[in-house]
SEGU-104410 format. One line per field, with one value per residue (C-alpha): residue in one letter; residue number from 1; x, y, z. Coordinates in nm, 2 decimals. Each point is the difference from the previous one (the first is absolute). Layout:
SEGU-104410
lokol: c(A, ...)
vexfi: c(NUM, ...)
c1: c(X, ...)
c2: c(Y, ...)
c3: c(Z, ...)
end
This chain:
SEGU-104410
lokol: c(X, X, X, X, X, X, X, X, X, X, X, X, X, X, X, X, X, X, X, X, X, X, X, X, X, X, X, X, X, X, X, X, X, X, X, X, X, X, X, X, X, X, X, X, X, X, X, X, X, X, X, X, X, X, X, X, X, X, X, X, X, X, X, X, X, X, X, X, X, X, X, X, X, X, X, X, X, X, X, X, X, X, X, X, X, X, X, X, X, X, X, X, X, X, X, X, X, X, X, X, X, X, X, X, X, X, X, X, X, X, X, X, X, X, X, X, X, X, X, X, X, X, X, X, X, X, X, X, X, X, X, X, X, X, X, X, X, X, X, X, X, X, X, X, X, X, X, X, X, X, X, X, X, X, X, X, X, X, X, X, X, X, X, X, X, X, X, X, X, X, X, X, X, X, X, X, X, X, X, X, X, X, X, X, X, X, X, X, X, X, X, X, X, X, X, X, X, X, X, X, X, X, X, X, X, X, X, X, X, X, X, X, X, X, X, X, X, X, X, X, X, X, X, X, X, X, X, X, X, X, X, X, X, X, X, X, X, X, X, X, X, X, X, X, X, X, X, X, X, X, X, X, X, X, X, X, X, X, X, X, X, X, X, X, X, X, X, X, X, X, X, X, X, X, X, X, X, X, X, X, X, X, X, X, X, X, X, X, X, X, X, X, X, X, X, X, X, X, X, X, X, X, X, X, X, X, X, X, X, X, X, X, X, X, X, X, X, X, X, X, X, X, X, X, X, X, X, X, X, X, X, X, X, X, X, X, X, X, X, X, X, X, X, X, X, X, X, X, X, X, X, X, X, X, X, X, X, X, X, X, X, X, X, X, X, X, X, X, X, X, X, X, X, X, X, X, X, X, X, X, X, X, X, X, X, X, X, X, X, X, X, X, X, X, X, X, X, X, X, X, X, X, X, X, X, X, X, X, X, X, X, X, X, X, X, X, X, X, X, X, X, X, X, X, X, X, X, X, X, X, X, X, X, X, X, X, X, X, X, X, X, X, X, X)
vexfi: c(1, 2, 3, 4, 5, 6, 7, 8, 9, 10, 11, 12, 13, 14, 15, 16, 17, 18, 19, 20, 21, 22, 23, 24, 25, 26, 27, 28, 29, 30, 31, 32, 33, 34, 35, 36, 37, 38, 39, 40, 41, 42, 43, 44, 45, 46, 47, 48, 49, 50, 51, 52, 53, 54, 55, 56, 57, 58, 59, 60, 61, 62, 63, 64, 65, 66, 67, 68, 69, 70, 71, 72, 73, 74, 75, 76, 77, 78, 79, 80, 81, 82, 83, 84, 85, 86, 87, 88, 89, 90, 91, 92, 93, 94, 95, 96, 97, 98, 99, 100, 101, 102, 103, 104, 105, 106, 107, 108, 109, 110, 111, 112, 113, 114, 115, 116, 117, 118, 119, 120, 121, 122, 123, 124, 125, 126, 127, 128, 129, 130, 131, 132, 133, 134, 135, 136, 137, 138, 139, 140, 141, 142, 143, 144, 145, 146, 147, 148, 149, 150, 151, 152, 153, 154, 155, 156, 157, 158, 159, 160, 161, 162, 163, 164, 165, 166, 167, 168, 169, 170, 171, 172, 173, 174, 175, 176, 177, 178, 179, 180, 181, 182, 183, 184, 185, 186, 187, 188, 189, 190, 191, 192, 193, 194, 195, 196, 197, 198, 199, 200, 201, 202, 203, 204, 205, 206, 207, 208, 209, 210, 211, 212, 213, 214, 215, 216, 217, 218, 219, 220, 221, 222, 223, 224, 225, 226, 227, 228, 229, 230, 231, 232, 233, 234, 235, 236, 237, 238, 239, 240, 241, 242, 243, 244, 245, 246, 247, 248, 249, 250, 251, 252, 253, 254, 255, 256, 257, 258, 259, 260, 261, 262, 263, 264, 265, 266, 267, 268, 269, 270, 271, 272, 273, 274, 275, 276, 277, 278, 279, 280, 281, 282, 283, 284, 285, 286, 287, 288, 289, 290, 291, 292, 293, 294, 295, 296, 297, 298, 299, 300, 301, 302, 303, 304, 305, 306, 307, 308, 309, 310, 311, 312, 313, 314, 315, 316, 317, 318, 319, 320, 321, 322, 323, 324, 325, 326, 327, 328, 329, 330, 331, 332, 333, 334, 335, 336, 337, 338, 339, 340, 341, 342, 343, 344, 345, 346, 347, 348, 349, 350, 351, 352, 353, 354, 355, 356, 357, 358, 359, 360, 361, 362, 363, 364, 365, 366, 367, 368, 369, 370, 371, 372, 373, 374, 375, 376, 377, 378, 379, 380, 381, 382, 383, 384, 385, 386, 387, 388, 389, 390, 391, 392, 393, 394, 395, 396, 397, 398, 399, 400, 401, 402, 403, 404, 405, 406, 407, 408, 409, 410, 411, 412, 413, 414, 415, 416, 417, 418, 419, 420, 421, 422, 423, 424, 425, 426, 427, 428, 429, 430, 431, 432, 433, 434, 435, 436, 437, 438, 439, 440, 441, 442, 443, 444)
c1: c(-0.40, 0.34, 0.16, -0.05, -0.39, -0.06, 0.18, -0.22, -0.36, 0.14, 0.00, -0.30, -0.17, 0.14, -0.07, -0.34, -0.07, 0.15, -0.27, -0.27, 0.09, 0.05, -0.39, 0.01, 0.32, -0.01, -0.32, 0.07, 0.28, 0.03, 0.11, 0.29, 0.04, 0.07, 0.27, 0.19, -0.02, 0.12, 0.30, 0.11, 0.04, 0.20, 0.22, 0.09, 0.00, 0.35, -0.02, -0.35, 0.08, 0.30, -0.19, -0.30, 0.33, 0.13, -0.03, -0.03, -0.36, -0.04, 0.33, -0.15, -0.32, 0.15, 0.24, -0.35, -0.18, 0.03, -0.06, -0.33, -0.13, 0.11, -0.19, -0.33, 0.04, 0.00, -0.34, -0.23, -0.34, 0.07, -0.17, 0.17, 0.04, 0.37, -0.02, -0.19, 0.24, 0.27, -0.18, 0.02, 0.35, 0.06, -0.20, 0.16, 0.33, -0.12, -0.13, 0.35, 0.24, -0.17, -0.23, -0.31, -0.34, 0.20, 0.32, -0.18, -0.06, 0.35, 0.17, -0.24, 0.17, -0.34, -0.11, 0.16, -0.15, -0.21, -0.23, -0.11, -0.27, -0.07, -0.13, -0.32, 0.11, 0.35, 0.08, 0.25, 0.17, 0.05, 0.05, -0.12, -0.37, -0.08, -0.13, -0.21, 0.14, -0.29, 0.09, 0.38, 0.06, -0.23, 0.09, 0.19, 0.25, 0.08, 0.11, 0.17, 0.24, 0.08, 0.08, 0.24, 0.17, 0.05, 0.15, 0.18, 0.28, 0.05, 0.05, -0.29, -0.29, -0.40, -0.19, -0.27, 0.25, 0.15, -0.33, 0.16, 0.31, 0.16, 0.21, 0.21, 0.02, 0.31, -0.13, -0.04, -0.39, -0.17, -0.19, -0.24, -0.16, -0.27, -0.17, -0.23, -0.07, 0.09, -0.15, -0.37, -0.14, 0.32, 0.36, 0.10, 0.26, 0.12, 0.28, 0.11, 0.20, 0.24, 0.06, 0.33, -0.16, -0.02, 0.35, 0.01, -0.20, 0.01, -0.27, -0.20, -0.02, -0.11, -0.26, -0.15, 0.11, 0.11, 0.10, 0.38, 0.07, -0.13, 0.25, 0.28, -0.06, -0.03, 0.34, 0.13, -0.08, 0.19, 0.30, 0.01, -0.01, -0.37, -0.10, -0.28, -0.29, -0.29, -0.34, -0.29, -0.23, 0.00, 0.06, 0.05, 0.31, 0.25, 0.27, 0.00, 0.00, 0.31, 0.16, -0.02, 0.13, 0.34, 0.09, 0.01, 0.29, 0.32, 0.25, 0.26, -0.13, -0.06, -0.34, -0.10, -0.37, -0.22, -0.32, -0.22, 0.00, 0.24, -0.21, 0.23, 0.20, 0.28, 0.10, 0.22, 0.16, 0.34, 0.02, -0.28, -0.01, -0.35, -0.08, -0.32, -0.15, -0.06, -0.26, 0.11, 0.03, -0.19, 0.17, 0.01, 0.26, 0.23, -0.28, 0.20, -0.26, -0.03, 0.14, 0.28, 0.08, 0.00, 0.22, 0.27, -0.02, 0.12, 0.32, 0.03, 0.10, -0.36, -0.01, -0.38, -0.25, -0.33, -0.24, -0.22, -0.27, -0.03, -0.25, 0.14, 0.27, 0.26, -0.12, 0.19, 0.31, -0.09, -0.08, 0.36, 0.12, -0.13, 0.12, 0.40, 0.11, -0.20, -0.19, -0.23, -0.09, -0.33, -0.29, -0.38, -0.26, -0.36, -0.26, -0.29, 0.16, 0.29, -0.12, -0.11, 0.38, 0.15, -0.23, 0.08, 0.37, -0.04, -0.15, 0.24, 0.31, -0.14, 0.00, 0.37, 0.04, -0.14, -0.05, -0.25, -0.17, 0.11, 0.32, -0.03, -0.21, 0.35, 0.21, -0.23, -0.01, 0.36, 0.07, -0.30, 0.00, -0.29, -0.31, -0.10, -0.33, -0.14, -0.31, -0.24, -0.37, -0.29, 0.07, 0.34, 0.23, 0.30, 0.13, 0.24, -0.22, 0.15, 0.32, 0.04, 0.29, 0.10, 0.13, 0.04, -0.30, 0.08, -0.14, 0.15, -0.13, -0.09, -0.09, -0.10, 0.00, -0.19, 0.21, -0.17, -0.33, -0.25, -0.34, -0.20, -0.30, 0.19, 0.28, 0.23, 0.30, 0.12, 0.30, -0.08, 0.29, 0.40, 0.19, 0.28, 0.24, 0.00, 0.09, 0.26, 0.15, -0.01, 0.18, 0.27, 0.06, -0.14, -0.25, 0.05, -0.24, -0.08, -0.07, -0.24, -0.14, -0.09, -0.17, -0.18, -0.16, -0.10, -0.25, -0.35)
c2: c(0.83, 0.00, 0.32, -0.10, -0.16, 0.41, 0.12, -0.20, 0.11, 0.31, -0.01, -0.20, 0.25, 0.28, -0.18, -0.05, 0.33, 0.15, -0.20, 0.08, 0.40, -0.01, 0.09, 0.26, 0.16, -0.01, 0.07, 0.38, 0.02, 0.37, -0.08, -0.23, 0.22, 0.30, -0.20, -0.12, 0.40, 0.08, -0.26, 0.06, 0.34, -0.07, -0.22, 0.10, -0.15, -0.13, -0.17, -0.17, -0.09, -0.16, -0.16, -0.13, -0.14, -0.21, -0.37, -0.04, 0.08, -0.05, 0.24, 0.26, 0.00, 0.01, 0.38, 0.11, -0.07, 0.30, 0.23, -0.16, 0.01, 0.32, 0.09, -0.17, 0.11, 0.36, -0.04, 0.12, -0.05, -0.34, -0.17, -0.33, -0.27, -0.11, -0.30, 0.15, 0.30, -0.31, -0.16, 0.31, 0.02, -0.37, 0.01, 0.34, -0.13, -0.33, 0.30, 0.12, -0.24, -0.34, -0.10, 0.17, -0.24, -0.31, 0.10, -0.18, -0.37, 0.05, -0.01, -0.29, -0.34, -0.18, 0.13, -0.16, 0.21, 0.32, 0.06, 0.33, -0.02, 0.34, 0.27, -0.24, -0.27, -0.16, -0.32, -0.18, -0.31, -0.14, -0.39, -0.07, 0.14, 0.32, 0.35, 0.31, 0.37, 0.26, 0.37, -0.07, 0.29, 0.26, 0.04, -0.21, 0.30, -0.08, -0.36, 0.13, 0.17, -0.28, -0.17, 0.24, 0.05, -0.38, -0.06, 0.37, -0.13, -0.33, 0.19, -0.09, 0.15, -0.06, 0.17, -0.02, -0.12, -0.26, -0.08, -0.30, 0.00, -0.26, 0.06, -0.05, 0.18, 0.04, -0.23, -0.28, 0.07, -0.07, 0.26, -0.01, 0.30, 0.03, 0.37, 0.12, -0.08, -0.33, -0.06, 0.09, 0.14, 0.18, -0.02, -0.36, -0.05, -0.37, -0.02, -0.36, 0.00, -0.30, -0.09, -0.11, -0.18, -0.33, -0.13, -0.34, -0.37, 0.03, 0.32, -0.14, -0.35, 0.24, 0.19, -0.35, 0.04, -0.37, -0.25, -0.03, -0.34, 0.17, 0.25, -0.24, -0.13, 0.35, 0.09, -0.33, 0.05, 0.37, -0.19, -0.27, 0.23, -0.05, 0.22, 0.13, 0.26, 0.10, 0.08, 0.16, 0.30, 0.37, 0.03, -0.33, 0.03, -0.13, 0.29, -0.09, -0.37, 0.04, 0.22, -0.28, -0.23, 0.22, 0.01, -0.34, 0.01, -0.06, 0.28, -0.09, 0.03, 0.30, 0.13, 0.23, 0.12, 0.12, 0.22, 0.20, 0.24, -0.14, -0.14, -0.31, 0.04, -0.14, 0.11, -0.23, -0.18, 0.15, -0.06, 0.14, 0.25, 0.18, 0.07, 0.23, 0.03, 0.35, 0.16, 0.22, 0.39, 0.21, 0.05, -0.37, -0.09, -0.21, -0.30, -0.29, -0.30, -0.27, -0.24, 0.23, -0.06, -0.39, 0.02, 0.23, -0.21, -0.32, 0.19, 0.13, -0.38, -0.06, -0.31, 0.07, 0.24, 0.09, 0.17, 0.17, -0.06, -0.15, 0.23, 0.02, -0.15, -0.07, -0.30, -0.16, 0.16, -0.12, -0.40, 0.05, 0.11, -0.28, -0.24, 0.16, -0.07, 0.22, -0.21, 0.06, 0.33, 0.16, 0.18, 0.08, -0.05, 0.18, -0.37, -0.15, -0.31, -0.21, -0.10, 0.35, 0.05, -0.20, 0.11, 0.35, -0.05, -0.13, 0.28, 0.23, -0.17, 0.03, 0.38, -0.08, -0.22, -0.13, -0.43, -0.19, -0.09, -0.34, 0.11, 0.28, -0.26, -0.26, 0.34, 0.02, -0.39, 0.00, 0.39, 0.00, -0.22, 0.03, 0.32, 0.11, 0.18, 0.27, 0.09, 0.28, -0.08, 0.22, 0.10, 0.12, -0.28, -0.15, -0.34, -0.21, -0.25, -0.28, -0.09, -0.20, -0.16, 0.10, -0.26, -0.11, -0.23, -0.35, 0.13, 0.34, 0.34, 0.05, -0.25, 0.15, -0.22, 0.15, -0.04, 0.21, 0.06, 0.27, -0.07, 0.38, -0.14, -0.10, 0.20, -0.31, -0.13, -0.35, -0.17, -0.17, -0.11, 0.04, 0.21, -0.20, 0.25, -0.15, -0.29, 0.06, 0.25, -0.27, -0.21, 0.24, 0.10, 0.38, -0.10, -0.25, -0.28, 0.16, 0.32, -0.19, -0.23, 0.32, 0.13, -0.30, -0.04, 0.39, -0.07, -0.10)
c3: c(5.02, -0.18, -0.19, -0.31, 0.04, 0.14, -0.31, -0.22, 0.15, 0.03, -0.39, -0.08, 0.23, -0.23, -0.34, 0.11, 0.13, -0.30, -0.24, 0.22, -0.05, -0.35, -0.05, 0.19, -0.03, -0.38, -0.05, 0.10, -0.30, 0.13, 0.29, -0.11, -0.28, 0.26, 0.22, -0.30, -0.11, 0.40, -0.04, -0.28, 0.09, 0.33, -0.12, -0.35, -0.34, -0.02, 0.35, -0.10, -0.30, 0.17, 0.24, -0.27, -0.19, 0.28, 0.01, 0.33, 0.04, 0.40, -0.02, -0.15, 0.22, 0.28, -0.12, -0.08, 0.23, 0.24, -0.28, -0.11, 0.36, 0.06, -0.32, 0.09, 0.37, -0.16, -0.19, 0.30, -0.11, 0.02, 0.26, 0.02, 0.33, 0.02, -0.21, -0.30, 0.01, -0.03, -0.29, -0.20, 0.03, -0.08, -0.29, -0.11, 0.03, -0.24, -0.22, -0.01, 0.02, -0.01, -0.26, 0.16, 0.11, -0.11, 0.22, 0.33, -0.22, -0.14, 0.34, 0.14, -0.04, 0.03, -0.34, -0.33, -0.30, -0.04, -0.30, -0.10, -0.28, -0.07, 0.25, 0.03, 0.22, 0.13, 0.19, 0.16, 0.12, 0.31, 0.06, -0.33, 0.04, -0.15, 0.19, -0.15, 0.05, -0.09, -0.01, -0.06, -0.30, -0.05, -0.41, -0.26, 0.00, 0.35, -0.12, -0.30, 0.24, 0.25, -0.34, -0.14, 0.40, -0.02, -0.32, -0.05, 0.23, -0.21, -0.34, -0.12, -0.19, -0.02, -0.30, -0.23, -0.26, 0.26, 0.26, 0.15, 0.24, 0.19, 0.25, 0.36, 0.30, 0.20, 0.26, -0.23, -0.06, -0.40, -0.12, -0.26, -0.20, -0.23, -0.11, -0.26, -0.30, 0.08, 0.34, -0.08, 0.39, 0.09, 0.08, 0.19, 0.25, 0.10, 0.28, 0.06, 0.35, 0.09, 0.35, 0.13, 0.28, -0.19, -0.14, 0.07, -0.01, 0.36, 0.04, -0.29, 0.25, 0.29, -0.18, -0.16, -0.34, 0.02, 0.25, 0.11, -0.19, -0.36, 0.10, 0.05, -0.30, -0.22, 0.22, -0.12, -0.40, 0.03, 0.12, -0.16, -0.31, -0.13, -0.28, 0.09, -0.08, 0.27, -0.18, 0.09, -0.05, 0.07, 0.41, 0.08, 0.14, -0.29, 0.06, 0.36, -0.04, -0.25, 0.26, 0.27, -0.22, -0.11, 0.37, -0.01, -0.24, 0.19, 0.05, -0.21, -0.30, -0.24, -0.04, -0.34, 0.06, -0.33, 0.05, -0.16, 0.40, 0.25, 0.21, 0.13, 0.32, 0.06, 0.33, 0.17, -0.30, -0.08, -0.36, -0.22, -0.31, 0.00, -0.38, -0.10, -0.31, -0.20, -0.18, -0.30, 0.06, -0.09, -0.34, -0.05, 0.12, 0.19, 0.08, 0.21, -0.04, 0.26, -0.35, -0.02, 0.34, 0.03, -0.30, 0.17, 0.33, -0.16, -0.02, 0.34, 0.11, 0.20, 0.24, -0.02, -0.23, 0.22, -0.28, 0.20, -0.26, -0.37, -0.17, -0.40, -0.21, 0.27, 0.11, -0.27, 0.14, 0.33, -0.12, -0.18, 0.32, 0.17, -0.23, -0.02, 0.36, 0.18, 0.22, 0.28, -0.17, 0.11, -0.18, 0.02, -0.26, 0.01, -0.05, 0.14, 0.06, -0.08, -0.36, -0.14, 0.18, -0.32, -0.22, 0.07, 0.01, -0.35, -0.14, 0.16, -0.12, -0.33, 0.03, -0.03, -0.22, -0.32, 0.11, 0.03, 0.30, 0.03, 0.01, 0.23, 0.21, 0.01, 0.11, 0.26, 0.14, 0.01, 0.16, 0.22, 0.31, 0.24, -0.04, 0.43, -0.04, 0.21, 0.04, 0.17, 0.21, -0.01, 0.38, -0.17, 0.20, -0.22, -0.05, -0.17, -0.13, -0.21, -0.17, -0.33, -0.16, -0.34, -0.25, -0.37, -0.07, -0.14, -0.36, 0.03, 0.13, 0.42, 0.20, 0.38, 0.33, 0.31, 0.28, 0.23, 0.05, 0.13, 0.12, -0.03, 0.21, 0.29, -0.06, 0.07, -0.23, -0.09, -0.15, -0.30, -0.08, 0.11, -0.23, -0.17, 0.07, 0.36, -0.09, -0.20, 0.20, 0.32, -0.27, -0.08, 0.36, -0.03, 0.24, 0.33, 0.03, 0.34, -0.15, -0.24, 0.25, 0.24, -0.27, -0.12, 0.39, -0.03, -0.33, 0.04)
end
């Protein structure tokens, strides 16, 4: 067995140990209570509240370590084996500098999202399927507190007057917060986790997401400067999807990235500007909206716009975009499929501005070239499913052309029909007829 496969059950065996003691560890609140007491004594105020500020989590556990076990070593009516005498001062150390019960799902890459819905129940995700947690927090108050440790750091503030926070970890994670009066059985907690594991067409081709000639063609589109938007519903993989795709964008070319959280990474490519929106303060104050961004990134001489997704009136500013020598930009679009796509996008660009929809529907045909939908299964597996091409109908408004498509039964895909773009890009010598050819032998 290799270093790093030891490493890693090494820490699975920890994570799961860790849940398994969280019943009994925190049932006896005194107990935990008492060590934090006996810590906090030995290592003084300042230097906890140093370490407790630190970003570096694993950092910090590890300089307070000895003092915790030092501490629960002391408390001699305990009658412990070895590894339950660990677990205590795992889950003690969460307590402190972690984010308590949830610090164990936080640090497993396997999981994707945990949900806290009050102090009655709490769930989460793992390869799309979703697992029960009983016994996770004892009292609402207890959630309350994980709350405010989360978002304190951020600036941010969670009150009866403002129930509803949204916000991003350090790491990159989306959290979500909802308390009373607004959430009716208790404070909620929603922490969306993004892997870095997938970043290209290649590892969604390896897990099954599609098969490798739907991804030459999607890497094909991005360089060939399709506009294009990837739909889908909640979880189904869209920000991942649109991340595969960017990295398909070649290396010379400047990248400006819009999002409500950064959530896009852009690792290996050596030209991209990260842009985030913000909320208002507390006082009202200095809001940066996703609309206000697309608007300032025109002038920051993009090659290519990647919204990371069209939720209100900027999707106007983004089909302006699109249409003012920004192409192969890249967005993502909450839908069910690819017509409530264009009937969504309509309504949004309306937010924006005052036109009809016929109009807005022509701004679309012409900005918009080709709508890649994602989708999520009931046993939580992903896929790219099908690919339609977007055009101005003879009579006006959206005509859409299935060029792929995705069989849910079988789970198989199909070509429907080439994309034009390969054709004219074979004409215009973008693409070799060998390149073409090679791919045409690869489709079914």
């Amino acid at each position: 067995m290799s270093v790093m496969a030891r490493v890693e059950r090494v820490r699975k065996e920890r994570s799961s140990r860790c849940r398994r003691s969280v019943r009994g560890a925190r049932a006896n609140r005194s107990l935990m209570s008492a060590v934090k007491r006996g810590v906090l004594e030995r290592v003084g105020f300042d230097e906890m509240a140093h370490l407790v500020a630190d970003e570096e989590v694993s950092r910090s556990r590890e300089e307070l370590r000895p003092a915790v076990e030092a501490v629960v070593n002391a408390q001699s009516a305990l009658e412990l084996e070895p590894g339950e005498r660990e677990d205590v001062v795992d889950c003690a150390l969460d307590d402190i500098v972690g984010l308590g019960p949830l610090q164990p799902l936080l640090e497993d890459d396997s999981v994707s999202e945990i949900m806290v819905n009050g102090c009655r129940s709490a769930f989460y995700e793992r390869g799309g399927v979703l697992y029960p947690m009983e016994n996770l927090f004892e009292s609402d108050e207890q959630i309350r507190i994980l709350i405010d440790r989360i978002i304190a750091p951020l600036g941010r503030r969670i009150d009866e007057r403002s129930p509803l926070v949204n916000a991003r970890l350090k790491s990159g994670y989306r959290v979500n917060a909802v308390i009373p009066p607004v959430a009716i059985d208790g404070p909620t907690l929603t922490i969306r986790k993004f892997s870095d594991r997938i970043t290209s067409l290649r590892e969604l081709v390896e897990l099954g997401s599609l098969p490798e000639w739907y991804a030459g063609l999607l890497s094909c589109a991005v360089a060939l400067r399709q506009d294009l938007a990837v739909v889908g519903g909640t979880g189904s993989g869209k920000t991942t999807l649109l991340n595969a795709l960017s990295c398909e964008i070649p290396t010379g070319e400047r990248i400006v990235t819009i999002e409500d959280s950064a959530e896009l990474k852009f690792s290996h490519h050596p030209h991209v500007v990260r842009l985030e929106a913000r909320e208002a303060s507390i006082e009202g104050e200095g809001a940066v909206t996703i609309r206000d961004l697309v608007a300032n990134a025109l002038r920051m001489r993009p090659d290519r716009i990647v919204v990371g997704e069209v939720r209100g009136a900027e999707a106007i500013d983004m089909l302006s975009a699109m249409q003012t020598g920004h192409d192969g930009s890249l967005t993502t679009l909450h839908a069910g499929s690819e017509e409530e796509a264009v009937v969504r996008l309509t309504l949004l660009a309306r937010y924006g501005i005052n036109l009809p929809s016929e109009l807005i529907e022509e701004q679309i045909a012409l900005a918009l070239d080709g709508i890649v939908m994602s989708e999520r299964r009931a046993d939580g597996r992903r896929f790219v499913s099908s690919y339609a091409g977007v055009s101005r109908a003879p009579g006006g408004g959206v005509e859409l052309e299935r060029y792929v498509s995705f069989d849910r039964a079988s789970g198989t895909w199909s070509l429907d029909r080439e994309p034009p773009f390969i054709e004219e890009a074979l004409a215009s010598g973008e693409l070799s007829e060998e390149e073409v050819e090679q791919w045409r032998r690869s489709c079914p």
